[in-house]
Structure formats: structure tokens, C-alpha cells
N, C-alpha and C positions, 0 to 999 in steps of 0.2 A: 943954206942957212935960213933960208926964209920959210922954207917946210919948218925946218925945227922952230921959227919962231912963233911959226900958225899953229903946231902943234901943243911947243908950250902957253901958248895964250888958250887954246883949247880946252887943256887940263885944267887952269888955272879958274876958268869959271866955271868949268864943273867942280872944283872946291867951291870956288865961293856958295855955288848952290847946295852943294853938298854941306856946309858949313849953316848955311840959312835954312834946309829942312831941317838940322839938327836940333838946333835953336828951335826951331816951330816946335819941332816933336817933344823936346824939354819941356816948355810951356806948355802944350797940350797933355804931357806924363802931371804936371805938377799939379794943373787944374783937374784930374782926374785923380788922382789921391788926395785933394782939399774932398771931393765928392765922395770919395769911399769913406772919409771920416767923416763926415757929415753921417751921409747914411750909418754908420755903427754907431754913432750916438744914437739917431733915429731909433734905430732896430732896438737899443740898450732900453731906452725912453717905452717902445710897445713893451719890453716883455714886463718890466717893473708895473706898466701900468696891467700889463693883464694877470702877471700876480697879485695885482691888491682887488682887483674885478672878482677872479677866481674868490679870495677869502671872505670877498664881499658877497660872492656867491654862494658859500658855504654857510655863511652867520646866516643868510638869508634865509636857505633850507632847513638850517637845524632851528630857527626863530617857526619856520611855516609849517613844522614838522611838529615842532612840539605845540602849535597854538592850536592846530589843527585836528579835534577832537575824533574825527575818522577815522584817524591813523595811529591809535593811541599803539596800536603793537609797534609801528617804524619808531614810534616816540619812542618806545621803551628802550627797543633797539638804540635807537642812536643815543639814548643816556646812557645805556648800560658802556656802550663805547666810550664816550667821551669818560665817565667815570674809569674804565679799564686803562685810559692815555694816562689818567688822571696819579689812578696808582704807578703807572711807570714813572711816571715823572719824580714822583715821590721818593720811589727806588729808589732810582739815579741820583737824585738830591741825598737819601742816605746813606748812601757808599761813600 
């Protein structure tokens, strides 16, 4: 009997430990998805800001494009573009 009682006292603290890494491991699971959502905010926050960089990019070139008296053929080009979006737009607004 005294084997079985060393035995089950044996088990029983390998539960409790087993019981106590789980618990750790929870808290360490839960503080690592507060961190993953953190980061996709993050991530969500660059790409918004690098889409408004990019349009700010674009005004930029079509501003430097057409001030830029060298390049009057890109100018032309890029008007004749923006006017060509221009009539799509129009389209689609008269259908």
C-alpha cells in the first residue's frame, strides 16, 4: 500500500504541474493574440497610410508632369489619359 500511496502522490503532482504549465501556456496563448491583433491593426494603419503616400504620389507627378515644360509630350499623354478616365466616368454615370 505504501507503493500505491508514493505512486498516487507521484501522479498527483505531475497533475498539479501539468495543470500549472497549462495555465502558463493559456496566458502566454492569450498574450500572443492581444500581439497578433495589435500587429494587424499595425499592418491595416501602413497600408492605408501607403495608399494615401501612393495618390499623393500620383498628384505629385501629374502636378510635375504638366508644370514641367520639357516633357510637354508626357503632359499631353498624361492629359489625354486622365481625360480618357474622364469619359469613362461619364459613361458609367450615363447608363
Amino acid at each position: 500500500m505504501a507503493d500505491t500511496s508514493g505512486i498516487v502522490s507521484g501522479i498527483e503532482q505531475k497533475i498539479y504541474r501539468l495543470i500549472g504549465k497549462h495555465r502558463q501556456t493559456l496566458a502566454e496563448n492569450e498574450k500572443f493574440c492581444e500581439e497578433i491583433r495589435e500587429l494587424k491593426l499595425t499592418v491595416e494603419e501602413q497600408r492605408k497610410k501607403i495608399e494615401e503616400l501612393e495618390k499623393k504620389l500620383n498628384i505629385l507627378k501629374t502636378t510635375g508632369t504638366l508644370t514641367n515644360r520639357e516633357d510637354s509630350a508626357a503632359a499631353r499623354a498624361k492629359v489625354a489619359d486622365l481625360l480618357r478616365e474622364i469619359d469613362k466616368c461619364i459613361g458609367l454615370l450615363n447608363v
